[in-house]
ZADO-1210 file (C-alpha; in nm, 4 decimals, padded with zeros to 6 digits):
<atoms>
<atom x="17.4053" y="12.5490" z="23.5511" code="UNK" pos="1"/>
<atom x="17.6051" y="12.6109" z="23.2649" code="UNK" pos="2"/>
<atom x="17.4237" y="12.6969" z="22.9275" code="UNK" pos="3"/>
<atom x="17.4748" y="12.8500" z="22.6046" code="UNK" pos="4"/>
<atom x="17.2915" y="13.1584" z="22.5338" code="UNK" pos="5"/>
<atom x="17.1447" y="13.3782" z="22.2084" code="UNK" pos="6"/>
<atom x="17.0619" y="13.7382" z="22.3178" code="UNK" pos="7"/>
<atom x="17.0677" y="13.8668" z="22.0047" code="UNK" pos="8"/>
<atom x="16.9738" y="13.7525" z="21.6831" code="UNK" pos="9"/>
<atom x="17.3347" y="13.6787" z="21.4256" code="UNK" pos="10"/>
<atom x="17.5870" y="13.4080" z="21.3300" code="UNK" pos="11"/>
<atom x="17.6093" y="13.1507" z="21.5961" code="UNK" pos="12"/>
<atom x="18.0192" y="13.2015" z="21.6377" code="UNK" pos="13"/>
<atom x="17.9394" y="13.5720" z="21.6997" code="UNK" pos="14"/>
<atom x="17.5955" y="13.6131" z="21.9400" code="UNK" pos="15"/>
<atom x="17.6539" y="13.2551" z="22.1548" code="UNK" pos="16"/>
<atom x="17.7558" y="13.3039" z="22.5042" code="UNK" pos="17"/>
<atom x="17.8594" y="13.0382" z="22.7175" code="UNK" pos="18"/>
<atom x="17.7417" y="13.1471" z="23.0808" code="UNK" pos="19"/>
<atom x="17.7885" y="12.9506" z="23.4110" code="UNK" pos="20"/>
<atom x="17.5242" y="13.1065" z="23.6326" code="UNK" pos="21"/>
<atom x="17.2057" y="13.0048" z="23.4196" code="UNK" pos="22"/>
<atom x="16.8925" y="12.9148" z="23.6767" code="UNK" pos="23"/>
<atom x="16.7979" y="12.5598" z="23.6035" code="UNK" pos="24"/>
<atom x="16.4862" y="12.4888" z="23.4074" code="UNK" pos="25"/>
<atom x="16.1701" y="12.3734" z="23.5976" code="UNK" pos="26"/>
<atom x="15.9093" y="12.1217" z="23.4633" code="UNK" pos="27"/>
<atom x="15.5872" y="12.2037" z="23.4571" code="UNK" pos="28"/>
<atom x="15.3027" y="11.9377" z="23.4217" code="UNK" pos="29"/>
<atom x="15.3481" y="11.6264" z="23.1826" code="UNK" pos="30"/>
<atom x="15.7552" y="11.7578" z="23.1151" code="UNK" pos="31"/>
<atom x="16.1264" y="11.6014" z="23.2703" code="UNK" pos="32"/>
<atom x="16.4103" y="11.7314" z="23.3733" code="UNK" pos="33"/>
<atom x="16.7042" y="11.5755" z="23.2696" code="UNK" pos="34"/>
<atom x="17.0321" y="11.5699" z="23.2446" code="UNK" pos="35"/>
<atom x="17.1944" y="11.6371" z="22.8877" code="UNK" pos="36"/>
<atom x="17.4174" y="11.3597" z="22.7976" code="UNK" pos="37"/>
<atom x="17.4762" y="11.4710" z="22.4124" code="UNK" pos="38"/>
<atom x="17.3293" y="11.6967" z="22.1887" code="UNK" pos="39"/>
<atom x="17.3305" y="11.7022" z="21.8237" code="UNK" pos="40"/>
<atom x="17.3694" y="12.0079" z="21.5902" code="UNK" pos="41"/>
<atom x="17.1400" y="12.0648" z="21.3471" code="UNK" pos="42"/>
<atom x="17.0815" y="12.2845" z="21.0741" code="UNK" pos="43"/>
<atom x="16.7743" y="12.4635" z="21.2522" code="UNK" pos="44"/>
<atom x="16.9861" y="12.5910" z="21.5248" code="UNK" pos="45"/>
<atom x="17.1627" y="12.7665" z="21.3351" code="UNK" pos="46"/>
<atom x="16.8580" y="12.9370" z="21.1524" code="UNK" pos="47"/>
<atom x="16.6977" y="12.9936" z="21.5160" code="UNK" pos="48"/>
<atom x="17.0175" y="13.1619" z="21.6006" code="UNK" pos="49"/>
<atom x="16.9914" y="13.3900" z="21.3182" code="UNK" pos="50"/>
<atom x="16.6430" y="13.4294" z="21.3272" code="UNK" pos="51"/>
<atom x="16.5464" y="13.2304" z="21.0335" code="UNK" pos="52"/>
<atom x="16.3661" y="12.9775" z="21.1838" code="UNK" pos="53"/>
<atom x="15.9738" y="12.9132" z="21.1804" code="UNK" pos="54"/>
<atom x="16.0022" y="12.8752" z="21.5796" code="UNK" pos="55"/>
<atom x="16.1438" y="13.1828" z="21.6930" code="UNK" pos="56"/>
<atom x="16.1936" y="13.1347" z="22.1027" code="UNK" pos="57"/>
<atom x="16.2057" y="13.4592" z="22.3041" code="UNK" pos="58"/>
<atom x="16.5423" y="13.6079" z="22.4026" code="UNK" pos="59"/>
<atom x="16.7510" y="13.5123" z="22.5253" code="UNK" pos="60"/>
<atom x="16.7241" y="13.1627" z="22.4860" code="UNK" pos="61"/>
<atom x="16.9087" y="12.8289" z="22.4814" code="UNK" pos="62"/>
<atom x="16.9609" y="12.6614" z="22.1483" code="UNK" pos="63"/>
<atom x="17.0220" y="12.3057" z="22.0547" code="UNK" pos="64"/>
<atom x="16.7016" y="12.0707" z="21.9640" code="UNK" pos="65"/>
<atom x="16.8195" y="11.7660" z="21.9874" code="UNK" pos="66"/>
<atom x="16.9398" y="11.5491" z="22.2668" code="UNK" pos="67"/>
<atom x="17.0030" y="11.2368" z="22.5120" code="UNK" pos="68"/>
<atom x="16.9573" y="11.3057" z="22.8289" code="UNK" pos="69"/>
<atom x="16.9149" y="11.1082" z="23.1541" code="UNK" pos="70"/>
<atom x="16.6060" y="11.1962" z="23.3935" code="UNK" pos="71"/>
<atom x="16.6863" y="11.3779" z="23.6703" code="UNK" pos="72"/>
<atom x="16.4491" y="11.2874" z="23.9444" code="UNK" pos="73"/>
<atom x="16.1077" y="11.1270" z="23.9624" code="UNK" pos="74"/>
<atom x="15.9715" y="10.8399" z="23.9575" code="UNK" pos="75"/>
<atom x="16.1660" y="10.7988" z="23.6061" code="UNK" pos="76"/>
<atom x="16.5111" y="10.8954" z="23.7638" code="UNK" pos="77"/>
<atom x="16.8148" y="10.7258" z="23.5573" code="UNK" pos="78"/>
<atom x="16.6237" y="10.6763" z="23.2108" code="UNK" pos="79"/>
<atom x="16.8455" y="10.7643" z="22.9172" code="UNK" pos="80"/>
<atom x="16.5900" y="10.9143" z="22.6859" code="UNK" pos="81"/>
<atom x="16.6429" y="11.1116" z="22.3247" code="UNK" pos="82"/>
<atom x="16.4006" y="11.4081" z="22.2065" code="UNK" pos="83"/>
<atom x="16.3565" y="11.7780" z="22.1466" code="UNK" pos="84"/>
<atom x="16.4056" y="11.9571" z="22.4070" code="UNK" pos="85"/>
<atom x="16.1262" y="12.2299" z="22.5567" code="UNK" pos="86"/>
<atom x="16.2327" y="12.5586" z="22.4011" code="UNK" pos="87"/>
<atom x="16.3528" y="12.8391" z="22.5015" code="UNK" pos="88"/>
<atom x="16.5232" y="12.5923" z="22.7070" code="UNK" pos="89"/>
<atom x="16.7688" y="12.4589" z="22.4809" code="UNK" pos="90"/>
<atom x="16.9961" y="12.1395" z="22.4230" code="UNK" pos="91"/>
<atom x="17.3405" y="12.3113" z="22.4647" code="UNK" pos="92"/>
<atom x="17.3497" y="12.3382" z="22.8569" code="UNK" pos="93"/>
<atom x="17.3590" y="12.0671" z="23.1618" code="UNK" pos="94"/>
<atom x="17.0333" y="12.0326" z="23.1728" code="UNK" pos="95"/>
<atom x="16.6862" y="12.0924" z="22.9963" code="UNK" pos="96"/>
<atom x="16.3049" y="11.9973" z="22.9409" code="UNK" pos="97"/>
<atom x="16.1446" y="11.7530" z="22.7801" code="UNK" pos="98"/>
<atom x="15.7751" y="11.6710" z="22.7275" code="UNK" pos="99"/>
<atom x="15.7693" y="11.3154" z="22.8753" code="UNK" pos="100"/>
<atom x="15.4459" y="11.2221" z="22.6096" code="UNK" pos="101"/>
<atom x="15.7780" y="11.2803" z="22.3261" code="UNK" pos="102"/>
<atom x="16.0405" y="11.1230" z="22.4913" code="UNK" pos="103"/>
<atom x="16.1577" y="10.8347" z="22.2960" code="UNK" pos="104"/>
<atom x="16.3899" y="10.5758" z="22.4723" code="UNK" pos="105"/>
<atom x="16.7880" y="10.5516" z="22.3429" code="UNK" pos="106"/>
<atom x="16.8557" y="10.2181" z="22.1960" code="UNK" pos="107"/>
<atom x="17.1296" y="10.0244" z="22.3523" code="UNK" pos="108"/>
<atom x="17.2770" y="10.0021" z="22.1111" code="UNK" pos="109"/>
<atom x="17.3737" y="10.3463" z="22.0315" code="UNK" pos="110"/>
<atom x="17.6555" y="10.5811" z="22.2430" code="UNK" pos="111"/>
<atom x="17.4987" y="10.8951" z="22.3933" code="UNK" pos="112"/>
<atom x="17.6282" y="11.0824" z="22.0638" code="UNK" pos="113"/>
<atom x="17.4564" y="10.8343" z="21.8143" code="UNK" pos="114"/>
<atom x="17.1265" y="10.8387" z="22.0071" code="UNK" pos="115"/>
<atom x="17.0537" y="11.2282" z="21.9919" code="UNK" pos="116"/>
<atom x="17.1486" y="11.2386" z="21.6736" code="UNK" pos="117"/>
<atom x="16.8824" y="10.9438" z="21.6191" code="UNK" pos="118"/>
<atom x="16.5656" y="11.1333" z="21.6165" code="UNK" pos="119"/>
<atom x="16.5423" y="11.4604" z="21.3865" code="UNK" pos="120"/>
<atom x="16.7781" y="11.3647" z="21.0960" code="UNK" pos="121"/>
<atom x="16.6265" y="10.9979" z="21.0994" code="UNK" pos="122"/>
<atom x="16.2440" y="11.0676" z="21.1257" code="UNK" pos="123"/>
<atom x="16.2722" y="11.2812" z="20.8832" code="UNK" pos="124"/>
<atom x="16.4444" y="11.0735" z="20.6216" code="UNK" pos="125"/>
<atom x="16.1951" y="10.8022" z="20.7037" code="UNK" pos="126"/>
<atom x="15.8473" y="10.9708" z="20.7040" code="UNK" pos="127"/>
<atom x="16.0198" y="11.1579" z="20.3417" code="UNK" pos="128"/>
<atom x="16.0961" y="10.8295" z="20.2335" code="UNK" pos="129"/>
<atom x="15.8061" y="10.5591" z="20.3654" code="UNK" pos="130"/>
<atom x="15.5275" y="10.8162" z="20.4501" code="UNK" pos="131"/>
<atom x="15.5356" y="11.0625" z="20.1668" code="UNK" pos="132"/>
<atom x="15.7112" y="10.8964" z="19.8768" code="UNK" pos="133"/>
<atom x="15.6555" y="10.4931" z="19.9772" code="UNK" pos="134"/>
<atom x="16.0090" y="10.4355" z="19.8401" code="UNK" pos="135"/>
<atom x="15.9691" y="10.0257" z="19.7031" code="UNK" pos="136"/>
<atom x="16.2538" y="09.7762" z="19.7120" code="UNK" pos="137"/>
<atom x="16.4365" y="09.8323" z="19.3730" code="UNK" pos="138"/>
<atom x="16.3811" y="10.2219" z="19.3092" code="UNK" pos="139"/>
<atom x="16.6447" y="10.4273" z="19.2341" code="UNK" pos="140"/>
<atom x="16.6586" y="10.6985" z="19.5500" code="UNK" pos="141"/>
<atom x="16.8511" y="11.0255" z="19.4806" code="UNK" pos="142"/>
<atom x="16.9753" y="11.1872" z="19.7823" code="UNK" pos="143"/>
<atom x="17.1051" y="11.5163" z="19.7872" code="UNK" pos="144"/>
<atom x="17.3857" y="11.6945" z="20.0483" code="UNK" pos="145"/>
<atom x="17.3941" y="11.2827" z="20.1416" code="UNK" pos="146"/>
<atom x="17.7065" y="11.3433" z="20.3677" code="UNK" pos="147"/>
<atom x="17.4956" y="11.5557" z="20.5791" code="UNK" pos="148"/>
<atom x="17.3319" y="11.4852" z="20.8983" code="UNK" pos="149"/>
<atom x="16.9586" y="11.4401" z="20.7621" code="UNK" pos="150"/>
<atom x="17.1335" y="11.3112" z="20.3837" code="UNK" pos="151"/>
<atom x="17.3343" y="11.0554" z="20.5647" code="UNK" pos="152"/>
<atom x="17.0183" y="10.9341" z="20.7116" code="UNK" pos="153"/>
<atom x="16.8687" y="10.8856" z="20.4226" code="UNK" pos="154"/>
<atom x="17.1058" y="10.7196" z="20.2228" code="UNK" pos="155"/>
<atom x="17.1009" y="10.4727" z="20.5055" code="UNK" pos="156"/>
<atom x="16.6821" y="10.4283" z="20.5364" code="UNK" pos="157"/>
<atom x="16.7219" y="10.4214" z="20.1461" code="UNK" pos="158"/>
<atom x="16.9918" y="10.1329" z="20.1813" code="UNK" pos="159"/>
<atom x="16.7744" y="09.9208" z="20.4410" code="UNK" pos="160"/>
<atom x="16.4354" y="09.9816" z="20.2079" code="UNK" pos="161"/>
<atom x="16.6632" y="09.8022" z="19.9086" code="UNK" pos="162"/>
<atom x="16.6678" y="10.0720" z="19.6789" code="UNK" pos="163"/>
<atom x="16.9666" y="10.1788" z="19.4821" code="UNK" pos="164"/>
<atom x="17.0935" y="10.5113" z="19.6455" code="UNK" pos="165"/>
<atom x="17.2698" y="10.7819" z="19.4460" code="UNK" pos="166"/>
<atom x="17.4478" y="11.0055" z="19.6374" code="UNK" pos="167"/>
<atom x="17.4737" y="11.3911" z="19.5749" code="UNK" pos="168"/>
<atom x="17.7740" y="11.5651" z="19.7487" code="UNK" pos="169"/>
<atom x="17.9910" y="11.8623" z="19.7626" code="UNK" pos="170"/>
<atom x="18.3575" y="11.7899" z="19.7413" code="UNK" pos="171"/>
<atom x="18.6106" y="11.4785" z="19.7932" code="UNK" pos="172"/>
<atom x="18.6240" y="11.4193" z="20.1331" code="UNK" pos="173"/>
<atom x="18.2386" y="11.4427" z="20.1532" code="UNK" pos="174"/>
<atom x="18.1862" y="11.1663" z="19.8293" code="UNK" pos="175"/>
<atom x="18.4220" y="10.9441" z="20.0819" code="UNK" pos="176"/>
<atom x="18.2032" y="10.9432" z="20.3464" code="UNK" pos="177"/>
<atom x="17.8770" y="10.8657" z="20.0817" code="UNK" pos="178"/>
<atom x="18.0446" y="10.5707" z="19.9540" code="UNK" pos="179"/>
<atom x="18.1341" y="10.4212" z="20.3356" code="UNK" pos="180"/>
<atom x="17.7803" y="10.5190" z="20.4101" code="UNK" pos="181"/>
<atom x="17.6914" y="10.2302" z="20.1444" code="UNK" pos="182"/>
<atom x="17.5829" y="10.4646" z="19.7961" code="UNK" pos="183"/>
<atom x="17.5565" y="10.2749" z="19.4846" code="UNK" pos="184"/>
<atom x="17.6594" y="10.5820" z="19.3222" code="UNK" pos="185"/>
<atom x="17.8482" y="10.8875" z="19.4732" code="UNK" pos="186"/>
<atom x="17.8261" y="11.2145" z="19.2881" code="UNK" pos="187"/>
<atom x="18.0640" y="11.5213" z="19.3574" code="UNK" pos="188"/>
<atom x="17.8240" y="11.8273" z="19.2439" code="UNK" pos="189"/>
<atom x="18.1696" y="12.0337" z="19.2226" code="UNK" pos="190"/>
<atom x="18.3354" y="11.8038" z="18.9886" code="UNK" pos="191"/>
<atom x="18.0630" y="11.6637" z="18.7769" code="UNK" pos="192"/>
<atom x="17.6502" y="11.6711" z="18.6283" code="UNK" pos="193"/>
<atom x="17.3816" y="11.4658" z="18.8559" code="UNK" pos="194"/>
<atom x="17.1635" y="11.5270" z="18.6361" code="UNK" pos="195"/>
<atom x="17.3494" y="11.3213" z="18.3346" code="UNK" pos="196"/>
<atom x="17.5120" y="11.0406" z="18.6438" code="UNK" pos="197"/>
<atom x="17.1216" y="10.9821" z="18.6883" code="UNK" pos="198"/>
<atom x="17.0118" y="10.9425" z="18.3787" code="UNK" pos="199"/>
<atom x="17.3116" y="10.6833" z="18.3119" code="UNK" pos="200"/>
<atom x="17.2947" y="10.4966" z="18.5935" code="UNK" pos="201"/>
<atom x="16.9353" y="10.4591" z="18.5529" code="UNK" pos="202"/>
<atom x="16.9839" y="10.3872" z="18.1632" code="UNK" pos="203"/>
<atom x="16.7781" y="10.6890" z="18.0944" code="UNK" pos="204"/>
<atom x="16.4653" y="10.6690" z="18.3104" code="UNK" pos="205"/>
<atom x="16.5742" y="10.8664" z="18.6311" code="UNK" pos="206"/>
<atom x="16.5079" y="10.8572" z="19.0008" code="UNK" pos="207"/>
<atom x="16.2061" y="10.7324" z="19.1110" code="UNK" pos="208"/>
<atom x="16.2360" y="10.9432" z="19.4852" code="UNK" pos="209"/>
<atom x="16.4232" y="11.2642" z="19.5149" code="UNK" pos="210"/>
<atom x="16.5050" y="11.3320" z="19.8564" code="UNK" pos="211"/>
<atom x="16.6180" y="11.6766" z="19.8709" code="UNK" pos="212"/>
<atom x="16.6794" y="11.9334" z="20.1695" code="UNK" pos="213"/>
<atom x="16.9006" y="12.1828" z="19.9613" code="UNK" pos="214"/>
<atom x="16.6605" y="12.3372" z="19.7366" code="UNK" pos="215"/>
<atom x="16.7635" y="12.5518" z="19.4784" code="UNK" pos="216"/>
<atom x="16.9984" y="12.4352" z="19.1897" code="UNK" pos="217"/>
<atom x="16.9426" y="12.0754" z="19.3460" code="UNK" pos="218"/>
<atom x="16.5874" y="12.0764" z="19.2570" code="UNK" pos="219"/>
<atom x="16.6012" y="12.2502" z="18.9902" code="UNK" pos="220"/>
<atom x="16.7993" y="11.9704" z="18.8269" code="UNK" pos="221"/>
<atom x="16.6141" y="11.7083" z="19.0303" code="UNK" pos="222"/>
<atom x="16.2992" y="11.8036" z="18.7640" code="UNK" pos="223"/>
<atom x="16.5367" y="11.6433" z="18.4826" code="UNK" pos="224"/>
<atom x="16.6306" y="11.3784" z="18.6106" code="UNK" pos="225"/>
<atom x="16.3311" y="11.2477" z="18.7790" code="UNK" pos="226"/>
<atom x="16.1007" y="10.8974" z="18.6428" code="UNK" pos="227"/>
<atom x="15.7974" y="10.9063" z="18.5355" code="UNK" pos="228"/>
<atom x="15.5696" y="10.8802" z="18.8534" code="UNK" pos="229"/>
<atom x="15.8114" y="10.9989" z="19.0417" code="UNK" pos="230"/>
<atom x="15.8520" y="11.1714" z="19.3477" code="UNK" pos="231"/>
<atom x="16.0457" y="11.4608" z="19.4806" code="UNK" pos="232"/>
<atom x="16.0476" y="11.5594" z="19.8459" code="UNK" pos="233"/>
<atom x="16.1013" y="11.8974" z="19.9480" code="UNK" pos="234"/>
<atom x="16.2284" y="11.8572" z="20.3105" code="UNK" pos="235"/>
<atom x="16.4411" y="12.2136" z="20.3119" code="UNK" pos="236"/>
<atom x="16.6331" y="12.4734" z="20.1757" code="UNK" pos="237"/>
<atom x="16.9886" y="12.4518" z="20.2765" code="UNK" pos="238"/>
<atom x="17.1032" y="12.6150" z="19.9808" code="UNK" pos="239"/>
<atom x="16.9158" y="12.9425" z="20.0500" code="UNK" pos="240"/>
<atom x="16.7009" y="12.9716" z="19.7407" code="UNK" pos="241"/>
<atom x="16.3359" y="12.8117" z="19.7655" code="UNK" pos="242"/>
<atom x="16.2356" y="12.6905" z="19.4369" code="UNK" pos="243"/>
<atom x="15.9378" y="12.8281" z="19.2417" code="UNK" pos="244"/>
<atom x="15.8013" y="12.5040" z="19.1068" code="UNK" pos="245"/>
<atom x="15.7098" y="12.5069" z="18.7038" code="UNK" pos="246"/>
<atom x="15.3677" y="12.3149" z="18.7673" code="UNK" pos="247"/>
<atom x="15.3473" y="12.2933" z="18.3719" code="UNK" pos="248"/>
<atom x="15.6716" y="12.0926" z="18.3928" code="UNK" pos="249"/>
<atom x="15.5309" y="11.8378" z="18.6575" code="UNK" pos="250"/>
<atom x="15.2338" y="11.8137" z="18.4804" code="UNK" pos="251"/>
<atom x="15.3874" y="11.6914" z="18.1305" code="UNK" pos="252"/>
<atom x="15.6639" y="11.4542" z="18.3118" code="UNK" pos="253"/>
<atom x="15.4003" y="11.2712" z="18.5563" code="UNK" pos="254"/>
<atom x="15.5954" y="11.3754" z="18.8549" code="UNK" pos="255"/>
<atom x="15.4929" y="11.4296" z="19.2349" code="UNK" pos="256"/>
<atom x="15.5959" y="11.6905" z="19.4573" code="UNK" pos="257"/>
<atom x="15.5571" y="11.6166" z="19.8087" code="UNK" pos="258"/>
<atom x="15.6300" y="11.8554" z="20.0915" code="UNK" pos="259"/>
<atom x="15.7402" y="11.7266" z="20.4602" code="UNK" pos="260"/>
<atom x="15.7486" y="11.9506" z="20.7512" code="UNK" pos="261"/>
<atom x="15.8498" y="11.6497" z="21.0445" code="UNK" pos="262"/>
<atom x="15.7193" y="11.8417" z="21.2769" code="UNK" pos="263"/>
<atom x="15.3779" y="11.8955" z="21.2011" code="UNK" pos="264"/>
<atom x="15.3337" y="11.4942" z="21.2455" code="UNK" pos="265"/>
<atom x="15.4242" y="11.5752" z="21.6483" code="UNK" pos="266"/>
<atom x="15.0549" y="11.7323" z="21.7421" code="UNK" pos="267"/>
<atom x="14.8784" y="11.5953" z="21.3542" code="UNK" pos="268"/>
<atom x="14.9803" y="11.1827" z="21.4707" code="UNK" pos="269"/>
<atom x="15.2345" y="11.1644" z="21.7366" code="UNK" pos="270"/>
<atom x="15.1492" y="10.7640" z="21.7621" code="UNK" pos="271"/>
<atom x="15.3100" y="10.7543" z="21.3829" code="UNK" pos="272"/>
<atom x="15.6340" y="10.9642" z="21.5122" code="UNK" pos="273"/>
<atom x="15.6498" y="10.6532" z="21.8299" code="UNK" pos="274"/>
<atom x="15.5860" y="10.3864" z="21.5514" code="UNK" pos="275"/>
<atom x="15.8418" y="10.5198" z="21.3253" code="UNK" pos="276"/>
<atom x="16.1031" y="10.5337" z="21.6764" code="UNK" pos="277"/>
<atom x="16.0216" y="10.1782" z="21.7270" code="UNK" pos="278"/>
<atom x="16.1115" y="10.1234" z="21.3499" code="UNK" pos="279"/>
<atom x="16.4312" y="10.2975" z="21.4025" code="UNK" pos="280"/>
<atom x="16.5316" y="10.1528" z="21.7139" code="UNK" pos="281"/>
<atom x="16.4938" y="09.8204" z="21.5831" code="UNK" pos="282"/>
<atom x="16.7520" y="09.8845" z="21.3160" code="UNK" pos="283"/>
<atom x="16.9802" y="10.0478" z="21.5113" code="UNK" pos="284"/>
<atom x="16.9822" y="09.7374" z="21.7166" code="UNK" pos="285"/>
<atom x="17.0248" y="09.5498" z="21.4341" code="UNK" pos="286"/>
<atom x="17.3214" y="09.7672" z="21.3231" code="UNK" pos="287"/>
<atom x="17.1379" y="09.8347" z="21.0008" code="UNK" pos="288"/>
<atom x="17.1208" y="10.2372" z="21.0897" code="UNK" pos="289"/>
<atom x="17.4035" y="10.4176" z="21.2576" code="UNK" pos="290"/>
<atom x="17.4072" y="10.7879" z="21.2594" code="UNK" pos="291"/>
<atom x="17.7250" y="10.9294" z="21.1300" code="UNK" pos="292"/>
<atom x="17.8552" y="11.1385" z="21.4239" code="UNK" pos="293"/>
<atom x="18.1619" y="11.3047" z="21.2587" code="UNK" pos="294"/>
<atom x="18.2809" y="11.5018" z="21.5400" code="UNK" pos="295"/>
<atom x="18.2284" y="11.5259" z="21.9322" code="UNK" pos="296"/>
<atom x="18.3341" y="11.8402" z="22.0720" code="UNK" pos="297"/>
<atom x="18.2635" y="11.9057" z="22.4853" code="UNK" pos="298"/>
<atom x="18.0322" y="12.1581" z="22.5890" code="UNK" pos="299"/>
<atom x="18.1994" y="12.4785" z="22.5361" code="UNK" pos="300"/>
<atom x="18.2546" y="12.3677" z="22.1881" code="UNK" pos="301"/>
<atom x="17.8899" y="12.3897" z="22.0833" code="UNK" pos="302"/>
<atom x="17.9375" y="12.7777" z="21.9212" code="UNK" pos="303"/>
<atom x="18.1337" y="12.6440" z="21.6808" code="UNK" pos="304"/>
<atom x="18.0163" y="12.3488" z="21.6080" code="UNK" pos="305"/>
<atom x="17.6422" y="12.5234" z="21.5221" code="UNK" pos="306"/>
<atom x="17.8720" y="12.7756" z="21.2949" code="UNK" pos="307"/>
<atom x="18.0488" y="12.4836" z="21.1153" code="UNK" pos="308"/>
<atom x="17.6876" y="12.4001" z="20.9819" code="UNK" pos="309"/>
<atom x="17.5562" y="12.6748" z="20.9434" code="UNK" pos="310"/>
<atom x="17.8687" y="12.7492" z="20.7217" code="UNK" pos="311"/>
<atom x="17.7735" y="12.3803" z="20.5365" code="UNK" pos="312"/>
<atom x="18.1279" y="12.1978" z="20.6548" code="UNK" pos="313"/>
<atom x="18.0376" y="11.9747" z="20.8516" code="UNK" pos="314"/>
<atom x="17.9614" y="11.6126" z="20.7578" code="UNK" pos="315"/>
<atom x="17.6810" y="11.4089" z="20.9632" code="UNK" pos="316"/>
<atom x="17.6177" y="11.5268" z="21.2820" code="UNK" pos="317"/>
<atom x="17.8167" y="11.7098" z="21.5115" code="UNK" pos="318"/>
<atom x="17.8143" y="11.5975" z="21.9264" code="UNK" pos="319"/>
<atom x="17.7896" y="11.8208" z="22.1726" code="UNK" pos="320"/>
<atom x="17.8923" y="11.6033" z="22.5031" code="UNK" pos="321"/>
<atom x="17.8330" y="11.6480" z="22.8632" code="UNK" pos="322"/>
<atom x="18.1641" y="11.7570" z="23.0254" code="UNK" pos="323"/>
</atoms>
């Protein structure tokens, strides 16, 4: 089959190699085989590309973890399913692996592109938002890099909880695609404060949930603007720098900060990661969730799609599609 592969560790535009003559992946016990439909890029492949990641496959290896995919044979044949794939066999080839016990079914609903770009960006945003924070109807929810693929999700989640979403960005064309994702406020970080937009907006109290996954000068400004009893998730560090909380600080303001690794909850309460699919599904159905899929690019595209975000240009998620 064909495949993307890493064997070495560096930017993904410079170390991915497309090869045609890459021995299909076998399941073992309790896994499927299917075919890839569409994969989503996320920001994790390209840290596992570079070597950042906190799963580090052996090389070489396939990246991409996130997909649709249609079973291959079985008793299951046909199903159109979304998950992570079973490293080191990665999402970016024709086929791949998943563990059957966390495949999730694609809603109707959604195109092959929408529904692998349902699960990583979406469970995060709403285990951050429902699970840690228990975001209430009427809070003001500050999202930051909210034209990106996890953001976007949450400005959505935010939306459909009834809270009043203010949107951090990076440049004009992003703030566009805040406001069509339904912000109540869009902020360009390059052009303006947050921290004072917040405070106004909010007639001086600040945001009850920050949901941030850039770190750095985000949070750092996050602290000033947040309520009292509020909460800030940490969900990454796309900016590079990871904060060194002032505990003092949190202490005197009456703030919360939460961590939320997603994919701890996968072996810690897998049935909550299938309720919170069901949850998803359901809107997605409704229409109330769509992921933003910006871009759809075939299969020999996927290099440059992964260095796109890793470079922080992309908006939403990127497709990979089956050829």
């Amino acid at each position: 089959m064909r495949a993307w592969r890493v064997g070495e560790l560096g930017e993904p535009a410079a170390v991915m190699r497309l090869a045609d003559d890459v021995a299909r992946p076998a399941p073992g016990p309790g896994q499927l085989l299917v075919r890839v439909r569409a994969a989503a890029v996320n920001f994790p492949d390209a840290l596992m590309v570079r070597g950042q990641y906190q799963v580090r496959p052996p090389l070489p290896f396939t990246p991409g973890v996130e997909l649709c995919g249609e079973v291959a044979d079985g008793a299951r044949r046909g199903e159109r399913l979304i998950g992570n794939p079973v490293l080191p066999h990665g999402a970016f080839a024709e086929y791949a692996l998943l563990d059957a016990a966390a495949a999730f079914p694609a809603p109707e609903a959604l195109d092959d592109a929408e529904a692998a770009a349902l699960h990583i960006g979406y469970q995060t945003a709403w285990f951050a938002l429902h699970r840690r924070a228990r975001l209430r109807a009427g809070e003001t929810l500050l999202v930051h890099a909210a034209a990106g693929g996890v953001g976007s999700a949450a400005v959505q989640l935010g939306r459909a909880a009834g809270a009043r979403v203010v949107a951090v960005v990076g440049g004009p064309a992003k703030a566009e695609t805040a406001r069509a994702l339904g912000a109540d406020l869009v902020v360009d970080r390059t052009a303006g404060d947050f921290v004072a937009a917040v405070k106004e907006f909010t007639g001086g109290r600040g945001a009850d949930v920050v949901f941030d996954p850039v770190g750095g000068d985000a949070y750092t400004g996050s602290t000033r603007c947040v309520a009292f009893e509020g909460r800030i998730v940490v969900v990454g560090f796309a900016a590079g720098q990871i904060p060194a909380p002032a505990l003092n600080h949190a202490l005197v303001k009456n703030y919360a900060i939460l961590g939320l690794h997603w994919g701890l909850y996968n072996t810690h309460d897998p049935r909550a990661v299938r309720a919170a699919h069901d949850e998803l599904a359901k809107l997605a159905e409704q229409g109330v969730v769509r992921p933003l899929v910006s871009a759809r690019v075939p299969l020999a595209g996927a290099a440059e799609a992964v260095q796109l975000v890793a470079d922080g240009r992309s908006t939403g998620r990127i497709a990979v599609l089956a050829d």
